[in-house]
C-alpha positions as CSV (number, residue, x, y, z in Angstrom):
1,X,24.0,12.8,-24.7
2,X,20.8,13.5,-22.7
3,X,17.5,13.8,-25.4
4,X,15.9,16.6,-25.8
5,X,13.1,16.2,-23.9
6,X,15.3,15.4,-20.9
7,X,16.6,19.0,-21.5
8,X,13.4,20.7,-21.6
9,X,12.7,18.8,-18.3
10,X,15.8,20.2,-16.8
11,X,14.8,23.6,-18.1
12,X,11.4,23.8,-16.7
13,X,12.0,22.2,-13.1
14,X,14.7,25.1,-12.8
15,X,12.2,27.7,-13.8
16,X,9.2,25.9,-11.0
17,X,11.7,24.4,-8.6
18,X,9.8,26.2,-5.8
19,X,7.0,24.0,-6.7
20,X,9.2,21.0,-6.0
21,X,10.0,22.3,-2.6
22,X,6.4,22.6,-1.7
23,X,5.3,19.2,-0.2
24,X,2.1,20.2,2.1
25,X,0.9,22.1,-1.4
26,X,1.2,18.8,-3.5
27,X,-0.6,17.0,-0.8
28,X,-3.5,19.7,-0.3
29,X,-6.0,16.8,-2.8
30,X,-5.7,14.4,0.2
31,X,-6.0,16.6,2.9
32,X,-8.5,16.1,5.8
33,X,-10.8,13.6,6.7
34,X,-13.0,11.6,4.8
35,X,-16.4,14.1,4.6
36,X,-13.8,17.5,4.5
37,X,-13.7,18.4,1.1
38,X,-10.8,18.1,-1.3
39,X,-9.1,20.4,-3.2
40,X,-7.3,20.6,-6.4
41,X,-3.8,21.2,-6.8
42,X,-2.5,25.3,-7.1
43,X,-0.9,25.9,-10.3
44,X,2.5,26.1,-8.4
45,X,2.2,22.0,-7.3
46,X,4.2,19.8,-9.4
47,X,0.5,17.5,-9.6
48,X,-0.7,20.7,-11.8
49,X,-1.3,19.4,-15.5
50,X,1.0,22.2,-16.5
51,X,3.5,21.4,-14.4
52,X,2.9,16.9,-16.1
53,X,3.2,18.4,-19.4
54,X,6.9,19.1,-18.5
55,X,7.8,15.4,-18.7
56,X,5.2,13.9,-21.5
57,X,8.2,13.2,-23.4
58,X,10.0,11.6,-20.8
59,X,7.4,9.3,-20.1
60,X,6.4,8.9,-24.1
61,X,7.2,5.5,-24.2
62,X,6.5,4.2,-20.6
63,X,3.1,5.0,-20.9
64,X,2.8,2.3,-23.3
65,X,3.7,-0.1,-21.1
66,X,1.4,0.8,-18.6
67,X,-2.2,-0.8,-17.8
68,X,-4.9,-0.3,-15.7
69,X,-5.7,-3.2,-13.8
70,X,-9.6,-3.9,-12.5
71,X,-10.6,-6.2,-10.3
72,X,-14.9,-6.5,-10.3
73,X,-15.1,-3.4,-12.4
74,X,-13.2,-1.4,-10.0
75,X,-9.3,0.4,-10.5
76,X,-7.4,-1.2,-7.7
77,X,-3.7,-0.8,-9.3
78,X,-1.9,-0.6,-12.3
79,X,0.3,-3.0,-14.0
80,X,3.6,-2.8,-16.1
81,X,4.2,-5.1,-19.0
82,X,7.1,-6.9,-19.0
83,X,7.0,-9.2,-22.1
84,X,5.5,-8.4,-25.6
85,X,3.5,-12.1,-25.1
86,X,1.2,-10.8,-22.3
87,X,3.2,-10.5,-19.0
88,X,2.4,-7.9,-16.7
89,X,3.4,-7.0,-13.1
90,X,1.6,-5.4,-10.6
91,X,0.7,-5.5,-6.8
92,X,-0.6,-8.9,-5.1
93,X,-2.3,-7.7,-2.0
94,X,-4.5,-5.4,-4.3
95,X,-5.8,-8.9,-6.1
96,X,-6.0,-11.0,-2.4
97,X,-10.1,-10.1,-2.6
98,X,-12.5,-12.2,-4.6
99,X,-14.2,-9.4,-6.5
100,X,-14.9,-11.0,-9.8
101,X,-12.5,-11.4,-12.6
102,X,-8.6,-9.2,-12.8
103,X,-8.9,-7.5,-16.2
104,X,-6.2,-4.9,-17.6
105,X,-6.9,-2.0,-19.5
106,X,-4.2,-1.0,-22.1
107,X,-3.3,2.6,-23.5
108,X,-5.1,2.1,-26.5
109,X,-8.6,1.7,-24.8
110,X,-8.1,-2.5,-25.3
111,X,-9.7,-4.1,-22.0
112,X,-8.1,-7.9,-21.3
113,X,-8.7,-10.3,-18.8
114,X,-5.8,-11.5,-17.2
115,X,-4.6,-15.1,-15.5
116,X,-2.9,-14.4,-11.8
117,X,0.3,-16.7,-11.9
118,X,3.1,-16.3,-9.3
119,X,3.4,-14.1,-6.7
120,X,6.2,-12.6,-4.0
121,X,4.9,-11.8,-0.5
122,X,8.0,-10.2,0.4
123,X,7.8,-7.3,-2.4
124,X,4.4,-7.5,-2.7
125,X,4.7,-8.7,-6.4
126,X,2.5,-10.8,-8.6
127,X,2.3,-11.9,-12.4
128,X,-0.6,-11.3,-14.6
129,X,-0.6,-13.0,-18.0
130,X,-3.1,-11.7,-20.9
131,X,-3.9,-13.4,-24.2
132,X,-1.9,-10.6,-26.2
133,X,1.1,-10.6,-28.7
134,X,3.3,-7.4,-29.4
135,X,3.0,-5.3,-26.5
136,X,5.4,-2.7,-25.3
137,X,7.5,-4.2,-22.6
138,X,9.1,-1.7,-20.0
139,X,12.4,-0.1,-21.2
140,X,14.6,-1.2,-18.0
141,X,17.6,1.2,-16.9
142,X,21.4,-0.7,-17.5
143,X,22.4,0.7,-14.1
144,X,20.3,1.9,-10.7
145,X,19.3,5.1,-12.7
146,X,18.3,7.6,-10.2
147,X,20.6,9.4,-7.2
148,X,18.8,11.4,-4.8
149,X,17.6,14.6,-5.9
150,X,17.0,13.5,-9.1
151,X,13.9,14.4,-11.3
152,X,11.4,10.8,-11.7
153,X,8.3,10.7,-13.3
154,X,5.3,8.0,-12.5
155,X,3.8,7.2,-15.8
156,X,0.1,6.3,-16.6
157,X,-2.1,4.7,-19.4
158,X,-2.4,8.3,-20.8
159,X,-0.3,11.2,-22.5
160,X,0.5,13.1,-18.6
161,X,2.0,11.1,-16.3
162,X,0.3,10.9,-12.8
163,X,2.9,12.3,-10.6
164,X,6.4,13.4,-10.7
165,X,9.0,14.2,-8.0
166,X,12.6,13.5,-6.6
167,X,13.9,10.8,-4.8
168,X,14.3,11.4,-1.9
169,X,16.3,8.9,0.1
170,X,19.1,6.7,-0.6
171,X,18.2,3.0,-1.9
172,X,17.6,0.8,1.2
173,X,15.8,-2.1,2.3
174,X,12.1,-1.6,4.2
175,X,11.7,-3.5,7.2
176,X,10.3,-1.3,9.3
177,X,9.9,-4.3,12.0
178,X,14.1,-4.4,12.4
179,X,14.0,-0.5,13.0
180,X,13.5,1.3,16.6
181,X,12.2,4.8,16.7
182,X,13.6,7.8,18.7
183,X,10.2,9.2,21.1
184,X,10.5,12.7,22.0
185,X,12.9,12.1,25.0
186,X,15.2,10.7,23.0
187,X,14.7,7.0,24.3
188,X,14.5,4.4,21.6
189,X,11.4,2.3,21.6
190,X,10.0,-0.3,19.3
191,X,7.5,0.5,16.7
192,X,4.1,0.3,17.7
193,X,2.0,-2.5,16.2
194,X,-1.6,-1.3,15.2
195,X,-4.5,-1.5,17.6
196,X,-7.1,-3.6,16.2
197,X,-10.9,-3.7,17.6
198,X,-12.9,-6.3,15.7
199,X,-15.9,-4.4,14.2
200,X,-17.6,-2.6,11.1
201,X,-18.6,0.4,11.5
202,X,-20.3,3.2,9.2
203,X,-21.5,6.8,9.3
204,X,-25.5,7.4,10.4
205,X,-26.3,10.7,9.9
206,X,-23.5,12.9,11.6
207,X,-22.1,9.8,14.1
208,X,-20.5,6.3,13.8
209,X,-23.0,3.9,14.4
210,X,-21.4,0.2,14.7
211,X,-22.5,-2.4,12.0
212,X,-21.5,-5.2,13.0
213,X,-19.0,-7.3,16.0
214,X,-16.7,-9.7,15.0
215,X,-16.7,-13.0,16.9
216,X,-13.9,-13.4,19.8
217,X,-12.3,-10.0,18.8
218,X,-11.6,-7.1,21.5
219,X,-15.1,-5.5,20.6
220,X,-17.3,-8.6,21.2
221,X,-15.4,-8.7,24.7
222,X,-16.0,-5.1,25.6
223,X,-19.4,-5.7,25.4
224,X,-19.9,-3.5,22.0
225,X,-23.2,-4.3,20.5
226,X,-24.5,-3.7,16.5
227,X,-26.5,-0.7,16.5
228,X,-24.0,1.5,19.1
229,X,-23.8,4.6,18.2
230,X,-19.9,6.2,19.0
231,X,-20.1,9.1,20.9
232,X,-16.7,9.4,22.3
233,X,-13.3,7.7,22.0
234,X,-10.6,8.2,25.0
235,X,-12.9,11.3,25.7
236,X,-12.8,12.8,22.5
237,X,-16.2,13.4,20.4
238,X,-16.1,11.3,17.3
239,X,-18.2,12.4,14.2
240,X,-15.8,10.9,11.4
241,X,-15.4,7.4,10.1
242,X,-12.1,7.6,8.4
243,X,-10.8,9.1,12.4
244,X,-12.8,6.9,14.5
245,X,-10.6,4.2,12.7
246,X,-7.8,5.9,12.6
247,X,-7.3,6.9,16.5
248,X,-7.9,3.0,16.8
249,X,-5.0,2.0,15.0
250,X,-3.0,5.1,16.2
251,X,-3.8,3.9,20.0
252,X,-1.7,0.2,19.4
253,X,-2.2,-3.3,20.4
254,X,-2.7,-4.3,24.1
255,X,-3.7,-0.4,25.2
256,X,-6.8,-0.1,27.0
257,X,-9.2,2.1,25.4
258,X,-12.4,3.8,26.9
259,X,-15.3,4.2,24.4
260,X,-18.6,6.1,25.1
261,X,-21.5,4.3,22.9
262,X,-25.3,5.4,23.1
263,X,-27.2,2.3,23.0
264,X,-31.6,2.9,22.4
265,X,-32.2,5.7,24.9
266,X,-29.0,5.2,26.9
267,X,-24.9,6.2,27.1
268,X,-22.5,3.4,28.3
269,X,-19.2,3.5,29.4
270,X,-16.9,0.7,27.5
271,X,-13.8,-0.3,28.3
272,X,-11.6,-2.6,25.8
273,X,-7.9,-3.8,25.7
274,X,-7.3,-3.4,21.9
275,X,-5.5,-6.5,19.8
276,X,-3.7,-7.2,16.8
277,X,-5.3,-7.3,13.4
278,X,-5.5,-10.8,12.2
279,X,-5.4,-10.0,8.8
280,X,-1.6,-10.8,7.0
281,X,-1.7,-7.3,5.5
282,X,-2.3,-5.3,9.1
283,X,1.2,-6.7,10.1
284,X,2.8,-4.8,7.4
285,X,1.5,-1.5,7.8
286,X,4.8,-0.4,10.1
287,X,4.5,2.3,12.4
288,X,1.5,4.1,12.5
289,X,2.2,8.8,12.7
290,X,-0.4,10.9,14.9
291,X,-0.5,12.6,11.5
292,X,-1.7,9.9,9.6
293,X,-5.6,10.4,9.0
294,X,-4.7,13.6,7.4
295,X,-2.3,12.2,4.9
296,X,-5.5,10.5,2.5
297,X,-5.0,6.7,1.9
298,X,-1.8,4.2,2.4
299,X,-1.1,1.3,0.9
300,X,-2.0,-1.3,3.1
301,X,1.1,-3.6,2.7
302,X,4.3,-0.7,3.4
303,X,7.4,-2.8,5.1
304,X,9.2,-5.7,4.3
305,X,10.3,-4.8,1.1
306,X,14.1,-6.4,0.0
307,X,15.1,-2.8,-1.6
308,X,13.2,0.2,-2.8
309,X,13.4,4.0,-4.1
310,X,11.8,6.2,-2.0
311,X,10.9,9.6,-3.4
312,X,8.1,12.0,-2.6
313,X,5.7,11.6,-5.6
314,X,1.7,11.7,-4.4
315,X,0.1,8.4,-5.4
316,X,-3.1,7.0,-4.3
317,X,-2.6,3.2,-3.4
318,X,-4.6,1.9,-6.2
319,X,-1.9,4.3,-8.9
320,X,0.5,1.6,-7.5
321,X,2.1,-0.9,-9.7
322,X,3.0,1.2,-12.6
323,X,6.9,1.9,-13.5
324,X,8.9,4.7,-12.5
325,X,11.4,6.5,-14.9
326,X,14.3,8.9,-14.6
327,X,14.6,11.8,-17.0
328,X,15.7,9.7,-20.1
329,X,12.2,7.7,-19.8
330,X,13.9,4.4,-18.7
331,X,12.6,2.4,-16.0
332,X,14.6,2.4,-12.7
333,X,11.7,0.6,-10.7
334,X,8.2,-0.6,-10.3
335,X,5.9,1.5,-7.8
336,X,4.8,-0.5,-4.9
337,X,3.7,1.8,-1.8
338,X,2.5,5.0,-0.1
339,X,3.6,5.0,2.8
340,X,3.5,8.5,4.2
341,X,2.4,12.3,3.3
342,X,4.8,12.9,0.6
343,X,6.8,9.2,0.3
344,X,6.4,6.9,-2.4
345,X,8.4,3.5,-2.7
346,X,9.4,1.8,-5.6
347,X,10.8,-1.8,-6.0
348,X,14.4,-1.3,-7.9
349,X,15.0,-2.9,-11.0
350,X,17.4,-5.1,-10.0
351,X,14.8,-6.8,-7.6
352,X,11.8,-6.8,-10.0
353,X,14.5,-8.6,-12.9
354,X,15.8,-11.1,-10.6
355,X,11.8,-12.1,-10.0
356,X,10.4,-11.8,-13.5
357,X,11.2,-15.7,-14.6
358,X,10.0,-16.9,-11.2
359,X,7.2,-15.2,-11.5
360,X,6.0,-17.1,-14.2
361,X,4.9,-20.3,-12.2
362,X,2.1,-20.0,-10.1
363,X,2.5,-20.4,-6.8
364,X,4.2,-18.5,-3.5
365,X,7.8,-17.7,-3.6
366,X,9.6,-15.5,-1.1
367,X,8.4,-15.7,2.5
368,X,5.2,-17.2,3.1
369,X,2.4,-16.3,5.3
370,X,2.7,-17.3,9.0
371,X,2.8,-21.3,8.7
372,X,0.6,-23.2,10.1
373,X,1.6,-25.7,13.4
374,X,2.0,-29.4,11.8
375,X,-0.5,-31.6,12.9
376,X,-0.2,-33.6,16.1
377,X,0.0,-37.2,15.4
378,X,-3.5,-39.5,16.0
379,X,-3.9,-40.0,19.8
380,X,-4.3,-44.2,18.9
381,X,-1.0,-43.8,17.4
382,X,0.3,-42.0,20.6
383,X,-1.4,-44.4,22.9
384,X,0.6,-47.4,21.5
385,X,3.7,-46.1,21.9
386,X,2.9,-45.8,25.2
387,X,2.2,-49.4,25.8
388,X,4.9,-50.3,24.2
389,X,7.2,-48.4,26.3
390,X,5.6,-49.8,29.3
391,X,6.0,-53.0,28.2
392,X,10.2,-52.6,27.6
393,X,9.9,-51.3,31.1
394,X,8.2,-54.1,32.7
């Protein structure tokens, strides 16, 4: 028998269903580019506090077993507990900076610091441990939980949750990198991989002026300079930041680019052949959508996942980490990504159980980062066995 506040769920997402149906509304915070301002959502969005205050039942006792987790000061995910002796999961490529000490920051105001211990590249997973006893560890689902078209919440630290939604797809694996697209002809084609320049750039005043040229990236070769100020990119005027990058990473590895720059009292032409992001975490950003820079912020690690949820909650990267519940408050899966306008994933249960007691050991499990080449053997060592098999021929 469903509880009651599972009913009164039911009740209201009949009566504001059209809310629901209403993705560009429920993405309306996030829209435009970085200087455009944002709004806040209608009273007919499902991320309207009355809208939350549907489900603060559902997610009663979820809540409790979610922390804020603050790397230098700064949100950059939040956790779940998963034992009452201080274990907590969250996201690792949130914590891959050195920003000062990871701290967690419990429902009741209590502020921790927390020990990293193991971690899962392929799921994006890492282990937290805090000097705590009696906690309230996650209330896992006996089965998957959730079909599609089913009501989930996205519980925080406090009373509301911070989203809610539907899922939205099927339960299936994320690898992005095994998947071909169809274009517009209806040709498949293999997803693009990001086009990477090699600099830092910021806003001066109403243009992008460059910061700063990485060493033996695509910029330095161009011939960009510091102190450039963007003008144009592939002949289109560029007075935003957040789409100066964007069109970058839109335009993919290996395609030649033409930038117009204004250096001192001049305008130059440069031409540059764009690369691949160095950076782990670029690789796993998948396929990058013309719509993109007016979604707001992705997560920067979005494919290779062994098996998520998707459903079409609106987090901001740094609300992943935290559980997500069906109607009966139980936990069906561990947020992980936002990949997309309206698409959320979550790691299933079944996944994020099967890690928990590996997780507990410090240390890399799942696959690693690209390995390095094994050292070449000592050219004395190599030299000998030359001679030696010069002598046998002799």
């Amino acid at each position: 028998m469903k509880s009651l506040a599972t009913e009164t769920v039911f009740v209201v997402a009949a009566c504001t269903i059209f809310a629901l149906a209403d993705p560009l509304d429920a993405q309306r915070s996030f829209r435009g580019f970085g200087r455009n301002a944002q709004r806040a959502p209608s009273e007919k969005s499902k991320n309207h506090d009355s809208a939350k205050a549907a489900y603060q039942g559902v997610v009663a006792k979820a809540c409790l077993s979610t922390v804020v987790v603050k790397r230098g000061g700064r949100q950059v995910a939040l956790g779940t507990i998963v034992a009452a002796d201080g274990y907590i999961v969250t996201k690792t490529s949130e914590l891959d900076d050195d920003e000062g000490p990871i701290t967690c920051l419990l429902h009741d105001g209590k502020k921790l610091e927390a020990l990293r211990l193991g971690n899962h590249y392929d799921n994006d997973l890492v282990m937290l441990k805090v000097d705590a006893k009696d906690l309230n560890p996650a209330h896992w689902s006996e089965d998957v939980g959730a079909s599609v078209g089913s009501f989930l919440a996205s519980p925080g630290p406090k009373k509301l949750p911070i989203a809610v939604g539907v899922m939205s797809n099927k339960i299936h694996n994320r690898d992005r990198s095994k998947f071909k697209r169809r274009s517009r002809s209806g040709r498949s084609r293999t997803p693009r991989v990001p086009g990477f320049l090699g600099m830092f750039a910021r806003m001066q005043g109403d243009r992008v002026q460059i910061d700063d040229v990485i060493k033996g990236t695509p910029a330095e070769v161009a011939g960009l300079r510091k102190g450039d100020v963007v003008l144009e990119y592939e002949g289109r005027t560029m007075r935003d930041h957040d789409e100066f990058v964007t069109r970058i990473s839109r335009s993919g590895a290996g395609t030649e680019v033409t930038i117009k720059v204004r250096r001192g009292d001049k305008d130059v032409i440069v031409k540059a052949t764009l690369g691949k992001n160095p950076n782990p975490k670029e690789d796993r950003r998948g396929t990058i959508s013309s719509r993109q820079a007016y979604w707001g912020p992705l997560s920067d690690v979005r494919i290779g996942f062994t098996e998520v949820i998707q459903h079409d909650s609106v987090l901001k990267p740094n609300q992943c980490g935290g559980p997500l519940v069906n109607l009966d408050g139980e936990v069906i899966g561990i947020n992980i990504a936002r990949v997309g306008r309206i698409e959320t994933l979550a790691l299933t249960r079944k996944v994020v159980r099967e890690l928990l007691q590996k997780l507990r050991a410090p240390g890399t499990i799942g696959r690693s980062k690209p390995e390095e080449k094994p050292a070449e053997k000592p050219a004395e060592k190599t030299a000998e066995k030359t001679e030696k098999k010069d002598e046998k021929k002799k």
